[in-house]
C-alpha positions in Angstrom: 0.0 0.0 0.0 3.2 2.2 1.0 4.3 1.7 -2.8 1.0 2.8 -4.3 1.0 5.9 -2.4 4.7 6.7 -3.1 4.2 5.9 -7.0 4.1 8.5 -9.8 0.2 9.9 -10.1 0.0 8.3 -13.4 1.0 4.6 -12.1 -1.5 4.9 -9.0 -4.2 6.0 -11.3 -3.7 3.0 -13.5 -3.6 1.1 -10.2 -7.0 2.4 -8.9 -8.6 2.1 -12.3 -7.6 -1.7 -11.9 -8.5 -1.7 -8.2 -12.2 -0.4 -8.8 -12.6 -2.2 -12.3 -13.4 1.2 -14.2 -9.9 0.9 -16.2 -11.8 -0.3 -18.9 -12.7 3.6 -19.7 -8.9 4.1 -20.3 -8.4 0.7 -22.3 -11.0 1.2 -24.5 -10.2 5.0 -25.6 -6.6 3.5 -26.2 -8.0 0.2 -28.3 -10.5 3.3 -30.1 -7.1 5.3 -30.9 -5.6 2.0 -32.0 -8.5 1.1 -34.6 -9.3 4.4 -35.5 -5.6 4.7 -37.0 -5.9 1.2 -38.5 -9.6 2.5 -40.1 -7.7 5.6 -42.0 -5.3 2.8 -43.3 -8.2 1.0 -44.5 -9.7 3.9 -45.8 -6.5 4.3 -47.9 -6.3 0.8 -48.9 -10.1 0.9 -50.5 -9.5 3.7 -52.5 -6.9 2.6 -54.2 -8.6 -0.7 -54.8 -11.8 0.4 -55.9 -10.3 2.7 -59.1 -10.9 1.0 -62.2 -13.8 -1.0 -61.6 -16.4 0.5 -64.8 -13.3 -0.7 -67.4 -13.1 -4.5 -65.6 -17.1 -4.1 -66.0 -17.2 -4.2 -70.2 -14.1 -6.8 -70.2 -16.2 -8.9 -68.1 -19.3 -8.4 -70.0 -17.2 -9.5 -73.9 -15.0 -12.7 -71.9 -18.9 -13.7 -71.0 -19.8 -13.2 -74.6 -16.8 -15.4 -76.1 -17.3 -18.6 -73.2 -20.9 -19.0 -74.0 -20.0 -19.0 -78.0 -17.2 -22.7 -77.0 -19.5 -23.5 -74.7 -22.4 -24.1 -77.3 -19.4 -25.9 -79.3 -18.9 -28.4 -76.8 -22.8 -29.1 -76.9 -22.8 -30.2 -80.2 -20.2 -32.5 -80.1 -21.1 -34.1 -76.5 -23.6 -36.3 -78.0 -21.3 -37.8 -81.2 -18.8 -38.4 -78.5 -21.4 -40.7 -76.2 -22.1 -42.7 -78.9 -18.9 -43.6 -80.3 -17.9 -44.5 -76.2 -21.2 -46.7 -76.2 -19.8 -48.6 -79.4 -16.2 -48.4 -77.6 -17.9 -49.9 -74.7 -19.5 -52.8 -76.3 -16.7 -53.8 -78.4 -14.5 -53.8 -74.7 -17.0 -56.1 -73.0 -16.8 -58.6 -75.7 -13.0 -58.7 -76.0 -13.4 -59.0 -71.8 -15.7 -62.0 -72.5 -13.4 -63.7 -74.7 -9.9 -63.1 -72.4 -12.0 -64.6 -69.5 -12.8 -67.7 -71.3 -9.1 -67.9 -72.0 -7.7 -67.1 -68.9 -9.8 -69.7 -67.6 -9.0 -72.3 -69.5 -5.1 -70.9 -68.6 -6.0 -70.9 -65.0 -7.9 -75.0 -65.2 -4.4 -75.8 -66.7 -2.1 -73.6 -64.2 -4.4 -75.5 -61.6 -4.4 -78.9 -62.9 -0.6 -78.8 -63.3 -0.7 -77.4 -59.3 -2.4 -79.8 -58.5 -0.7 -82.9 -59.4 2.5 -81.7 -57.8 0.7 -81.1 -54.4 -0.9 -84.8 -54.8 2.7 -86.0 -55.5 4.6 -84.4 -52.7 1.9 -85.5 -50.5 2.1 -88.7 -51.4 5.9 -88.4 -50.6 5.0 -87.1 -47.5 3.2 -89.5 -46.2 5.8 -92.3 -47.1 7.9 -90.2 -45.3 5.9 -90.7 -41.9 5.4 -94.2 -42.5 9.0 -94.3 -42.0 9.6 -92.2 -39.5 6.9 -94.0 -37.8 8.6 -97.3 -38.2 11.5 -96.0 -36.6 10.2 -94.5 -33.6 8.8 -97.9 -32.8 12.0 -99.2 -33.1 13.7 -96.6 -30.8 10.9 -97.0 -28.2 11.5 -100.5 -27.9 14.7 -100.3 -27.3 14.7 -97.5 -24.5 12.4 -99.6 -22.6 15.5 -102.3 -23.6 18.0 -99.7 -21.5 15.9 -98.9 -18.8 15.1 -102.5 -17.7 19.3 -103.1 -17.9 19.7 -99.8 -15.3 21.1 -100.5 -11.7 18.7 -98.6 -9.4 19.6 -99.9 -5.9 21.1 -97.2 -4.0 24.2 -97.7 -2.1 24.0 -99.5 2.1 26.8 -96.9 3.6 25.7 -93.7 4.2 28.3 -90.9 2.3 27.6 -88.1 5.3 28.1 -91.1 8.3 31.6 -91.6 6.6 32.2 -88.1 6.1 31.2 -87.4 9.5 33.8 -90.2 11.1 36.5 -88.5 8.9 35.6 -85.5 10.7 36.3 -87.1 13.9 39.3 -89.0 13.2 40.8 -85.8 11.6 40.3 -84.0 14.9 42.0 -86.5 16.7 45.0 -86.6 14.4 45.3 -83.0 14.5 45.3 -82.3 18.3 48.0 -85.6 18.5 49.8 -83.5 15.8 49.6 -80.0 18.0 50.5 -82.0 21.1 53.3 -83.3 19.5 54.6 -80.1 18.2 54.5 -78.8 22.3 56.3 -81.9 22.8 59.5 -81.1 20.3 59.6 -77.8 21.4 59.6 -78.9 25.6 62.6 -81.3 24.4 64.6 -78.4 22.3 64.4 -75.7 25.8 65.1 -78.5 28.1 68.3 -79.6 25.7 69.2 -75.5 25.2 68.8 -75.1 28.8 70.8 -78.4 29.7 73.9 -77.3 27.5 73.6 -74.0 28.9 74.1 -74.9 32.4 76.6 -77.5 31.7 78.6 -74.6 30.1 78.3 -72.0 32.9 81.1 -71.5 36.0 79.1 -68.9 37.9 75.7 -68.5 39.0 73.7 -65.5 36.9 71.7 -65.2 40.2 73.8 -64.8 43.1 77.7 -65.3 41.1 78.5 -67.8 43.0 80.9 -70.5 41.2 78.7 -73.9 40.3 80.1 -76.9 41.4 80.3 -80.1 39.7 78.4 -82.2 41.9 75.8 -79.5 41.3 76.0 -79.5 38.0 75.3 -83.6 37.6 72.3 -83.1 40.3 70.4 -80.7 37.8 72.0 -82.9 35.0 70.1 -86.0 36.2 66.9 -83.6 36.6 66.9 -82.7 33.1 67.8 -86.2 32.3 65.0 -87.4 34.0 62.5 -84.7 32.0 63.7 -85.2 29.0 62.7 -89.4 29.1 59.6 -88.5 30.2 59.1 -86.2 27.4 60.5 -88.8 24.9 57.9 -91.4 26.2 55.2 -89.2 25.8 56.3 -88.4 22.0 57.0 -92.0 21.4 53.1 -92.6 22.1 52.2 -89.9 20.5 53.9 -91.0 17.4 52.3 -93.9 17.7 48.8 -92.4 17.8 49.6 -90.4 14.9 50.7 -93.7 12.8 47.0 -95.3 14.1 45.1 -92.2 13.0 46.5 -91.8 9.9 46.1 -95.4 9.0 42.1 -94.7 9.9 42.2 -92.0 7.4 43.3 -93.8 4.9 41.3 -96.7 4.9 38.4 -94.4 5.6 39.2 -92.3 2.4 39.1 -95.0 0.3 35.5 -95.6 1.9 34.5 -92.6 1.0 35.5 -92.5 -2.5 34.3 -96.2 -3.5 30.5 -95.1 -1.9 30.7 -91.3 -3.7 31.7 -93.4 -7.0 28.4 -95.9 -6.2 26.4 -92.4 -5.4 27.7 -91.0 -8.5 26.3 -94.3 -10.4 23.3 -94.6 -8.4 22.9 -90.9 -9.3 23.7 -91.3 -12.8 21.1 -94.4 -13.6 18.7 -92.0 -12.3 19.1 -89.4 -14.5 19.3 -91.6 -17.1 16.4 -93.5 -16.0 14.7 -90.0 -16.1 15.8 -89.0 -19.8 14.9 -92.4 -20.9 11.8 -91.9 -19.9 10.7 -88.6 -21.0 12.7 -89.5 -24.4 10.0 -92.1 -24.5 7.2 -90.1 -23.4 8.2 -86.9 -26.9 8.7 -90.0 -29.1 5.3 -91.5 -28.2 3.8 -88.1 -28.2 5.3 -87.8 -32.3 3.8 -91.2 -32.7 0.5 -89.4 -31.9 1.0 -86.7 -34.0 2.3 -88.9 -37.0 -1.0 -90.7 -36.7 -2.8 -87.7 -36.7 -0.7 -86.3 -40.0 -1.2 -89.4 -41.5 -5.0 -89.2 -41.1 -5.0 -85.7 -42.4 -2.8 -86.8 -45.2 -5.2 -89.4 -46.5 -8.2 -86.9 -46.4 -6.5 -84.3 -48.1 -5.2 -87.0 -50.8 -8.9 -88.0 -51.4 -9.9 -84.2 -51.9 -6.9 -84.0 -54.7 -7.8 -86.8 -56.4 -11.4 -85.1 -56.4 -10.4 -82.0 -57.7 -8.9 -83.4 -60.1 -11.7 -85.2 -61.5 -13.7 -82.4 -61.8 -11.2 -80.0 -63.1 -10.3 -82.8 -66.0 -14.5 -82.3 -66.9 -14.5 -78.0 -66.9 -11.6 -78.2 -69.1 -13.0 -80.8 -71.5 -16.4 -78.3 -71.9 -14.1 -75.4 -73.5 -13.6 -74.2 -76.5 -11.0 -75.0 -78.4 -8.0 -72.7 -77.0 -6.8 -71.7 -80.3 -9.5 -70.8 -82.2 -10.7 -68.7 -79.2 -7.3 -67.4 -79.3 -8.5 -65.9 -83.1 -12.0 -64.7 -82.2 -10.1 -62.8 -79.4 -7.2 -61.3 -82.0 -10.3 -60.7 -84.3 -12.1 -58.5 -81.9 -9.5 -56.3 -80.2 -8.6 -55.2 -83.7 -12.1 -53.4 -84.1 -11.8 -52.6 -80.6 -8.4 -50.4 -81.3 -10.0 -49.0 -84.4 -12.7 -47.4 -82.4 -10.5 -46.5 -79.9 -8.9 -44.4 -82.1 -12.0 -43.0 -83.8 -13.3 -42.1 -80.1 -9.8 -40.7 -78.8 -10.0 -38.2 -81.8 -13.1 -37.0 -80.9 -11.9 -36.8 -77.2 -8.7 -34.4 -78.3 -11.5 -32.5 -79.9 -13.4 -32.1 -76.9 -10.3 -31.6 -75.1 -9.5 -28.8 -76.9 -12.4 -27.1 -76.4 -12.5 -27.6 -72.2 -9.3 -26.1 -72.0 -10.3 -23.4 -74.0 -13.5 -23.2 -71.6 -11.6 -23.4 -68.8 -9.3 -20.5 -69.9 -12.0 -18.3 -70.5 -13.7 -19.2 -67.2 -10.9 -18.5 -65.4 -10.4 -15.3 -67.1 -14.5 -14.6 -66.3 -13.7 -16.2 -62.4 -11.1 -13.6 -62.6 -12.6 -10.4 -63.7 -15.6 -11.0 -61.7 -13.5 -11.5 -58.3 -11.7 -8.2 -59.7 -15.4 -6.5 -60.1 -16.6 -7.9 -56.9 -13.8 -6.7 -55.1 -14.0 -3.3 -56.4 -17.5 -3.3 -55.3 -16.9 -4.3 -51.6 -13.9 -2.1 -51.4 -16.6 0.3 -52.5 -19.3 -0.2 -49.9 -16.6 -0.6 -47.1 -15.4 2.5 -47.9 -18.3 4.1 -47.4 -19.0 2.1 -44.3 -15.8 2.8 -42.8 -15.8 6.4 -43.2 -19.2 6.0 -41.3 -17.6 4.1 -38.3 -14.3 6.5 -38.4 -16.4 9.6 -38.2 -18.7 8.4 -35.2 -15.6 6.8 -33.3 -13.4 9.3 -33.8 -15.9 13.0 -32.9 -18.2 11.3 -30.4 -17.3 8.0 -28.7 -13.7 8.4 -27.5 -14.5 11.9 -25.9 -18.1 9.9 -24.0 -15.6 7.1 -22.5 -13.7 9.8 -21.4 -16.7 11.5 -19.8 -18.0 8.5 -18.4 -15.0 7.2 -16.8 -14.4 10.7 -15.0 -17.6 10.9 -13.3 -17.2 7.6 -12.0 -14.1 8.6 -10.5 -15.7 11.7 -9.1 -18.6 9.4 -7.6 -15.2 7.2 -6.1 -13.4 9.7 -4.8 -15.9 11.9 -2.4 -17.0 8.4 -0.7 -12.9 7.1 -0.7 -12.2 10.7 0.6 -15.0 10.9 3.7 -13.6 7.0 5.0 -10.0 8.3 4.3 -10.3 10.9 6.7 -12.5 9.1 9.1 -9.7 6.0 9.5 -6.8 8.4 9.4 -8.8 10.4 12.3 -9.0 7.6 14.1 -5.5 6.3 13.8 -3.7 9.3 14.7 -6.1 11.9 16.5 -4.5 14.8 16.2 -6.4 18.7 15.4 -3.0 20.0 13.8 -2.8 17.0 11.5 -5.7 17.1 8.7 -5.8 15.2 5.9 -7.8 14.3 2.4 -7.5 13.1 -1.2 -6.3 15.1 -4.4 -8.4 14.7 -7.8 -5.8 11.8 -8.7 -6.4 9.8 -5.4 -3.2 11.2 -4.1 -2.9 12.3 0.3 -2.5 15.8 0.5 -1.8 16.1 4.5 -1.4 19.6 6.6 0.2 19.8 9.6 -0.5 23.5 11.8 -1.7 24.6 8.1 1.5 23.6 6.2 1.7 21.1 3.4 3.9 18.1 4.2 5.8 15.4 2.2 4.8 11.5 2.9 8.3 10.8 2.8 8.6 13.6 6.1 6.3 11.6 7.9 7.4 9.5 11.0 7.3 5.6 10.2 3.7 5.3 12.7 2.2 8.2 10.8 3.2 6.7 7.2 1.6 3.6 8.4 -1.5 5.4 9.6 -1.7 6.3 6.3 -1.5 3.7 4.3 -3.6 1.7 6.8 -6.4 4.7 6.3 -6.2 4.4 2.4 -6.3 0.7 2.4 -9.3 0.0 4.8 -11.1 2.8 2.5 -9.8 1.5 -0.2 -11.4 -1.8 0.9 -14.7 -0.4 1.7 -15.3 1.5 -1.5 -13.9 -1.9 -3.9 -16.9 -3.6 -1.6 -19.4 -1.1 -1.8 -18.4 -0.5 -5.8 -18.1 -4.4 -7.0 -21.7 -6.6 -5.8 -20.4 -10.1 -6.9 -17.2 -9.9 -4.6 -17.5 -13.3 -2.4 -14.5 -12.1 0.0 -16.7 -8.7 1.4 -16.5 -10.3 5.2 -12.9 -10.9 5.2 -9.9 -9.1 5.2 -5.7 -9.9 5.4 -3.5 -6.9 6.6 0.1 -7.5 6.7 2.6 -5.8 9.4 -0.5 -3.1 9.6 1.1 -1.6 13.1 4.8 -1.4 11.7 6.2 1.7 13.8 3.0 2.6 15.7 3.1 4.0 19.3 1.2 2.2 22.1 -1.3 4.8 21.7 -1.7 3.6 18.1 -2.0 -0.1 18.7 -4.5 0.6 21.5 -6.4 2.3 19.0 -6.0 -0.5 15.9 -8.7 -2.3 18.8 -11.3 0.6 18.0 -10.7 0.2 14.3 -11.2 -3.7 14.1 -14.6 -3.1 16.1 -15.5 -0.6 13.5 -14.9 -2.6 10.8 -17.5 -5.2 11.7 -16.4 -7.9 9.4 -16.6 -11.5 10.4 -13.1 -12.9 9.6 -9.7 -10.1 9.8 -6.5 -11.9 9.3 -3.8 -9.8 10.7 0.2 -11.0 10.0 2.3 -9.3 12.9 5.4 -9.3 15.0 3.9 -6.7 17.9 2.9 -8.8 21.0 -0.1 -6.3 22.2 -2.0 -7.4 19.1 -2.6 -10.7 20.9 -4.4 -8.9 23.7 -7.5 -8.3 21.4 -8.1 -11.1 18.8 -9.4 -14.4 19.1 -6.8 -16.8 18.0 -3.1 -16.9 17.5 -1.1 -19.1 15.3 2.7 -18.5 15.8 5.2 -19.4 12.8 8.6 -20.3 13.1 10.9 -19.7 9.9 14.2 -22.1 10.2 16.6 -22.5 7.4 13.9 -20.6 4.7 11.2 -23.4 6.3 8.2 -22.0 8.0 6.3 -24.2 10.2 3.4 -23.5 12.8 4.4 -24.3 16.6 
C-alpha cells in the first residue's frame, strides 16, 4: 500500500482504475485510438482498390460473350462423342468376355498342373511318416531295452556317516599333531637349557661358582625330564601312525560309496531322460498318426479336384481358335479407340479453351466484386471512423471521470475518518487530491509523505487501504471475500497509543473474519486466536 501511495500519479491512477474495475474507460479510448488509425489505413487501402472497376465491368461483359459462343461448341459434339464410347464400350466387353474364357481355360491348366505336384509331394510325405513311424517304434522299444538293464539300488553306507567319522578322526590326528609339536619344542628348551648350564662357571643369580656335583644333580633332573618327554612323544607318534592309518582306509570308503552315489545318481538321471525320451517320441507317434489321417483326407480331396477339373476343361472351347476370335475383336476394338480418342482431343481442346475463358470470367468477376466491396466498405468505414473518432472516445472519457468523481468523495470521507482515528490529532488534517493522491497539513503547512514519522506513514497507508477496501466492496456486488480481510505488518512503527487504538478500528470494521500478520505482541491482547510461525533455514512451520 506504502508503494501505491509513493508511486508517480499516473502509475497509482492505473492502479486504482484496476482496483475499482473502471480501467476499462482508459483501455478502451486506447484500443479506439488504436482502430481508428488502423480504419484511416483501410480507408487508404479501399480507395486505391476500388479505381478501375467500370473498365473491368465491359471486359467482363465481352470474356462472358466469347465462353458461352465454345460452350455451345462443346454441346454439339457431347452427344457424337457418347455414342462412339457406347460402341467403344460394347466392343471392350466382348473382348473381356473372350480373355475370361481364355484365362480360364489358362487358370484350369495352371491348376491342374498345381495340383498334381501337391498330390505328388503328398504322397511323398506320407511315405515319409510311415518311416519315421517305423523308426520311432524301433527306438521306443529299445529304450524300454536300456531302462530295464539300469542298476537302481542305492548304495548300504551312508556318504555323510563316513564323512562325518572322517571328521572325527581328523580331529583327533590334528590335536595328537599339536600335542606333539608342544612336545618337540619342551625337548629343544630342556636340551638349550641343559647345554647351557653345563657350560656355565658362575651362578647368573647370586655369582657364586657352580660346582660339579651341582652340575650332575640338575643334569640327572633334566635327564629325568627329558625321558619322560620322549615317552610321551613315542606314544604320540604312535597315535599319529593309528590315525593316519584310519584316514586312509576311511578315504578310500568314502571315494568307493561317492563313486556308487555317483552311479546310483547317474542311472537315475538316465532313467529320467529315458523316460521322458520315450514319453516326446510316443507323443510324435501321436501326432504322426494324426498327420497321417490328415494326409489321406487331403489325398482324397486332390484326387477329387482333379476329376472335376479334367470335366470344366473338357467343356471349353478350343483354345486356339478362341485365341482368333479374341485377335479378331481387339482389332475393331483399337480402331474405335482411335475413332473415339479423336473425338476426345477435340473435346479436349475445347475444355481447355473453356476453362481458360472461365478463369479469365472467375477472374474479372473477383476483380469487379472486389471493387464493389472495397466500394461499400469505404463508405461504411468512413461511417464508423467519423462516429468513433468525434463522439465515442470523448463519451468514454466523460464517463469514466464521473465515475471517478462518484469514487473519490466516498474514498475521501472513509480516508479521513480512519486516518482520524489512527492518529487523533487537530494539527494533522488530511484528504484526497483529484488523482487519489494524500494531500496532508500539519498547523496549516503542506507536508511530504516521505517527512512523515514511520507510525504516521503507516497510519496512512492503513487509512487508504481500509477505505480502499470499503469502496472496492461497496463498488463491485459479486465480490465473495466482502466479510474478510488480510492486513500485513498493519502496526509497523505505531506508538502504544496507536496499537491501542487499531482495537477501535477492528470493532468498527464489523467484518466477520480479519486476518492480521504481525510481530507486535499487544495485538494478541484483542483477537481471538493466534497461530505463531517459526521460519528455520527458509522453512516456515506453525508451533
Amino acid at each position: 500500500m506504502k508503494k501505491i501511495l509513493l508511486d508517480d500519479k499516473e502509475s497509482r491512477l492505473d492502479t486504482l482504475r484496476k482496483v475499482f474495475q473502471i480501467d476499462k474507460y482508459k483501455k478502451i479510448r486506447e484500443n479506439t485510438a488504436v482502430y481508428v488509425k488502423h480504419l484511416r489505413e483501410k480507408m487508404n487501402l479501399y480507395k486505391g482498390q476500388q479505381e478501375g472497376l467500370d473498365e473491368k465491368k465491359i471486359e467482363l461483359e465481352n470474356k462472358q460473350q466469347s465462353l458461352k459462343t465454345l460452350q455451345d461448341k462443346m454441346q454439339a459434339l457431347l452427344p457424337r462423342l457418347k455414342a462412339e464410347k457406347e460402341k467403344l464400350s460394347e466392343m471392350r466387353q466382348k473382348v473381356k468376355e473372350l480373355e475370361e474364357k481364355s484365362q480360364k481355360h489358362h487358370n484350369i491348366k495352371k491348376e491342374i498342373s498345381v495340383t498334381q505336384a501337391t498330390l505328388k509331394e503328398k504322397i511323398a510325405y506320407r511315405e515319409k511318416n510311415n518311416e519315421e513311424t517305423e523308426k520311432i517304434q524301433q527306438e521306443i522299444k529299445k529304450t524300454y531295452y536300456d531302462i530295464s538293464n539300469l542298476k537302481l539300488k542305492k548304495p548300504d553306507t551312508d556318504l555323510e556317516e563316513l564323512r562325518v567319522k572322517k571328521k572325527s578322526i581328523q580331529k583327533q590326528y590334528q590335536e595328537v599333531n599339536d600335542s606333539l609339536q608342544r612336545l618337540h619344542g619342551k625337548q629343544q628348551h630342556l636340551e638349550a637349557e641343559q647345554k647351557k648350564f653345563l657350560e656355565l662357571d658362575d651362578c647368573p643369580t647370586c655369582r657364586q661358582p657352580v660346582s660339579d656335583e651341582h652340575k650332575k644333580e640338575m643334569q640327572l633332573v633334566a635327564k629325568a625330564s627329558l625321558e619322560n618327554i620322549y615317552s610321551q612323544i613315542d606314544q604320540n607318534k604312535a597315535k599319529k601312525a593309528k590315525h593316519e592309518n584310519e584316514l586312509q582306509v576311511l578315504e578310500k570308503e568314502i571315494e568307493e560309496v561317492r563313486k556308487q552315489n555317483e552311479q546310483y545318481n547317474m542311472s537315475i538321471q538316465k532313467e529320467k531322460y529315458l523316460t521322458e525320451s520315450t514319453e516326446e517320441k510316443q507323443n510324435r507317434l501321436n501326432t504322426l498318426g494324426r498327420l497321417q489321417e490328415e494326409l489321406k483326407q487331403e489325398i482324397g480331396s486332390l484326387n477329387s479336384r482333379m476329376l472335376q477339373l479334367n470335366k470344366e476343361l473338357s467343356l471349353l472351347s478350343d483354345i486356339e481358335e478362341l485365341n482368333r476370335q479374341l485377335q479378331q475383336q481387339k482389332e475393331k476394338q483399337d480402331e474405335q479407340q482411335q475413332n473415339t480418342h479423336n473425338i476426345e482431343v477435340q473435346k479436349a481442346t475445347l475444355e481447355q479453351d473453356i476453362r481458360n475463358h472461365e478463369e479469365i470470367v472467375l477472374h474479372l468477376r473477383k476483380e469487379v466484386e472486389k471493387k464493389e466491396k472495397a466500394k461499400q466498405k469505404l463508405r461504411k468505414i468512413k461511417q464508423y471512423y467519423n462516429w468513433l473518432n468525434d463522439f465515442f472516445m470523448q463519451l468514454m472519457s466523460t464517463m469514466e471521470k464521473h465515475v471517478m468523481q462518484q469514487v473519490h468523495g466516498e474514498f475521501n470521507t472513509l480516508f479521513q475518518d480512519w486516518f482520524n482515528i489512527l492518529l487523533p490529532d487537530e494539527n494533522v488534517s488530511i484528504r484526497l487530491d483529484d488523482e487519489f493522491s494524500p494531500v496532508i497539513e500539519q498547523n496549516g503547512y503542506e507536508i511530504e509523505l516521505e517527512n512523515m514519522s514511520g507510525g504516521e506513514k503507516t497510519a496512512v497507508a492503513l487509512a487508504y487501504r481500509l477505505s480502499l477496501n470499503k469502496v472496492i466492496n461497496n463498488l463491485i456486488q459479486n465480490i465473495n471475500t466482502k466479510d474478510l480481510l488480510i492486513l500485513d505488518e498493519p502496526t509497523d512503527g505505531f506508538s502504544t497509543e496507536q496499537l491501542d487504538r487499531m482495537r477501535e478500528v477492528l470493532d468498527q470494521l464489523g467484518l466477520r473474519q480479519v486476518v492480521i500478520v504481525s510481530h507486535e505482541n499487544k495485538i494478541e491482547s484483542f483477537v481471538d486466536n493466534v497461530i505463531r510461525i517459526e521460519k528455520n533455514e527458509h522453512v516456515s512451520r506453525v508451533i
